[in-house]
N, C-alpha and C positions, 0 to 999 in steps of 0.2 A: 035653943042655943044655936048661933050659927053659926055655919062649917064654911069652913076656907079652906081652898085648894091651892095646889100649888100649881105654879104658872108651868102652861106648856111649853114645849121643845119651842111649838113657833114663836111664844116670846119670846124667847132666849135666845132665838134666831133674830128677831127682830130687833133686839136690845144690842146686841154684837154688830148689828148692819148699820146703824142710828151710832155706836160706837167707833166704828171704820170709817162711817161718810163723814163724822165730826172731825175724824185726825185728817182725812186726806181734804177738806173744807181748811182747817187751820193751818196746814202746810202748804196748801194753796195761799193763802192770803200772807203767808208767810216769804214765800218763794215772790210774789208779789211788788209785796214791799222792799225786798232786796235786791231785787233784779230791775225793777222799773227804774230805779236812778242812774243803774248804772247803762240801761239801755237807752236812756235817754242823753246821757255823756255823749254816747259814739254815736248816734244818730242825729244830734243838734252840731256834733263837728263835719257829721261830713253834707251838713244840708246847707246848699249858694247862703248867701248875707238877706236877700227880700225875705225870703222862706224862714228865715228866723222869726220876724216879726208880724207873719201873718195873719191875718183874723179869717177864718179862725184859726186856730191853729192845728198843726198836725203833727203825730207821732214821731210816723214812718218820713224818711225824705223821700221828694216830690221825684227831686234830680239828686245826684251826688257826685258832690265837688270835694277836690282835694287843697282846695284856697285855706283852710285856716290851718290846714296844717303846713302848708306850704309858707304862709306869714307866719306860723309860729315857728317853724323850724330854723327859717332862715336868718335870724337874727344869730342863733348859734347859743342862744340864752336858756334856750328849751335843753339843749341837747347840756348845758352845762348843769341844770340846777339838776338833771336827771343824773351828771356824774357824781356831782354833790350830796344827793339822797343817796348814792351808792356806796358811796366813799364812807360816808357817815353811817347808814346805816347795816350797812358789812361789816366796815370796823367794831361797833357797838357789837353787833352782834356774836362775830367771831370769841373776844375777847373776856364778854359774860359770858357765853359759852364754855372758856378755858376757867374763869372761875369757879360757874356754878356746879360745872360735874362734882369736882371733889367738894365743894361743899353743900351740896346734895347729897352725897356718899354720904361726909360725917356727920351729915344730921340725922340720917335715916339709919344708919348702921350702930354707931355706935352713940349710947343714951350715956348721960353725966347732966349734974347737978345745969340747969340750967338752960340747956340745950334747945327745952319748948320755947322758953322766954325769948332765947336770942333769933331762934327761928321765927315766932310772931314777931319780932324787931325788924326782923328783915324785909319779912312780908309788908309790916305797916309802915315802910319808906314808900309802896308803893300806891298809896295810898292818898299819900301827899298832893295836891295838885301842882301842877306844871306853876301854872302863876306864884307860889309861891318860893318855888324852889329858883324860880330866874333870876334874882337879884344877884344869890349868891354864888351862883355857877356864874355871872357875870363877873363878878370880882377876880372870883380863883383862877378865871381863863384868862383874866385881863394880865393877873398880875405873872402870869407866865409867858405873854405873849402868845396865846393863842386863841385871841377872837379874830371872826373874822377867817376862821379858818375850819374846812370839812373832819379835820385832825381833830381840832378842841372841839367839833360839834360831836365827833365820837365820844370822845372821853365823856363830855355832859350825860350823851345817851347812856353809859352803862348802869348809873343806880338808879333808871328807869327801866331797864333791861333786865339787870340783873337778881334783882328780886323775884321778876315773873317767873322766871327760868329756875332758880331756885325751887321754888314753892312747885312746880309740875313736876321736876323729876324728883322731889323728894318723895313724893306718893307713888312713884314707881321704884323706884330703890327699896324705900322701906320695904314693899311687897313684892322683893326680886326671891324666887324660889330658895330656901335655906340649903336646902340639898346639895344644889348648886357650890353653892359658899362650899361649906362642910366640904364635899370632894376637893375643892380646889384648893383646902386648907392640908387635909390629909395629902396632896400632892405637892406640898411644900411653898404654895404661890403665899407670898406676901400680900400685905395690904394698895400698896401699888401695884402690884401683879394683878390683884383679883380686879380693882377698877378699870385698869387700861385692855387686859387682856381675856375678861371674862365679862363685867357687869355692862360696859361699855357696847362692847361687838351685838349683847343679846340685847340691850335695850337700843338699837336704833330705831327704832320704830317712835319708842318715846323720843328721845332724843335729836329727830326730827320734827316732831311736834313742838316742842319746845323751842328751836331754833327757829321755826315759821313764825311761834307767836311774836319768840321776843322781836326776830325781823322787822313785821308789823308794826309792834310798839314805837320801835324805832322810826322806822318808814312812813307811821303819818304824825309822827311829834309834830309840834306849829310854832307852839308858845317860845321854847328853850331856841330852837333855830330862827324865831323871829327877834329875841334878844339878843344872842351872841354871835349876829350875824349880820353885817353893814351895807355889801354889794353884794348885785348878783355874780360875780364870780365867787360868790364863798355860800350862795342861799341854796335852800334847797328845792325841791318841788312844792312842799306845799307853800310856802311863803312866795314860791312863783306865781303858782296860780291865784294866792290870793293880791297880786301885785295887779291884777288885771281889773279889778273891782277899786274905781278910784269914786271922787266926790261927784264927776259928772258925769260918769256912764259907764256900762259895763262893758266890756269887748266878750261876747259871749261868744263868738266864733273862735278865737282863738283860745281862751278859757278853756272850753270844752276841747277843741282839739290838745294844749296842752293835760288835762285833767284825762285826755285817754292814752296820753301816752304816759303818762303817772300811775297808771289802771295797768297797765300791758303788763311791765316785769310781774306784778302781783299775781295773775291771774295765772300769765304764762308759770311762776313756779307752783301756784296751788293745782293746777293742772299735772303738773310733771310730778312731785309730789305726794298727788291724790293719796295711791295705795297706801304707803308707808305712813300718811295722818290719819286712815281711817285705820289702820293697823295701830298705831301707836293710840288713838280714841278709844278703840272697842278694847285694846290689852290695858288699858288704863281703868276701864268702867267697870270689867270681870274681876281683876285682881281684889285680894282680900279675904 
């Protein structure tokens, strides 16, 4: 009969080492593929016009020049479509924000006949692709007089917004400490008490997360803002930069220069931000 042992300590050393080098091997390739595009943005902008088209070519710039962003800037188109992404995507965002909190509260709080349903209802607008939903946010802005404007690109943005935001802080609500509740029930606070003045102040962390995402959703929308939207006085960034990719050739200097200053607010708020999304991440992933 034959006898099997059980694996030594140094397997098990080895099986954990072979486990470590695979995650910090996938997070490498990971880190990779999401950083290479975008270092390649700021470094094809600030590299002179020959050095673009070199053979062969190369990463790093040779020299570095401030010319494409100097042509992008100065037309005043740059600095517009970025007020316009701002304008659009602030408003959107502010605004689901003022929705979603209390109706993330009554989804997560309080249960009635229905309430999963209408919550999956909510969630599967978002679900919809952009192409589809253009026609008819064209009509509805038409017929109020606001295409063509950063205003009506808000209002399109929030039932693209609003759903996401929904659906993340309802999975922190639901699982806000009961204790909590309870004490601040026995101290007489209301149902709009306990939201603005208890659930609110301790969930910023979520609450921030949620605000970054829906930002985002908003901030590289293309489709809604390349329909409901005529001139560049009313377009936003990404329908900018994609203005530079015409039938006979690409302006890839000023592209990229405009696409890294598309990049800058992004980066600069996930930067300032950091603590409070990895705060609102990890109190989202424990809870339960």
């Amino acid at each position: 009969m034959a006898v099997t042992t059980a694996p030594g300590p140094g397997a098990a050393r080895l099986r954990a080492a072979a486990g470590t080098g695979a995650f910090w091997v996938a997070m490498a390739a990971t880190a990779v593929v999401v950083l290479v595009p975008i270092l390649w943005v700021f470094t094809t902008a600030v590299k002179p016009t020959p050095d673009l088209f070199a053979i062969p070519p190369s990463f790093l710039p040779r020299t570095v020049t401030g010319e494409h962003f100097q042509g992008a800037l100065s037309s005043g188109e740059v600095l517009s479509f970025l007020r316009n992404s701002l304008v659009a995507a602030g408003g959107a965002t502010v605004l689901s924000l003022v929705l979603a909190v209390p109706a993330a509260f009554g989804f997560a709080r309080f249960r009635y006949r229905f309430s999963t349903v209408l919550l999956g209802a909510a969630v599967l607008t978002r679900m919809f692709p952009p192409i589809a939903l253009a026609l008819p946010y064209f009509l509805q802005l038409r017929a109020v007089n606001l295409i063509d404007s950063p205003i009506g690109l808000a209002i399109a943005y929030v039932p693209i917004v609003l759903p996401l935001m929904i659906w993340m802080l309802e999975g922190f609500f639901r699982d806000f400490p009961e204790e909590v509740v309870e004490a601040a029930r026995l101290d007489g606070i209301g149902t709009f008490g306990l939201l603005t003045r208890i659930v609110v102040p301790m969930s910023r962390p979520a609450v921030a997360v949620a605000t970054l995402f829906g930002f985002l959703a908003a901030w590289n929308e293309f489709v809604i803002a390349l329909t409901v939207t005529r001139t560049p006085a009313a377009q936003t960034m990404p329908v900018g930069i994609a203005s530079s990719i015409t039938q006979f050739q690409t302006s890839w200097g000023p592209m990229t220069a405009t696409a890294a200053v598309y990049l800058l607010p992004v980066l600069a708020l996930t930067v300032i931000a950091q603590r409070g999304i990895v705060s609102g991440l990890t109190v989202g992933a424990t809870k339960g």
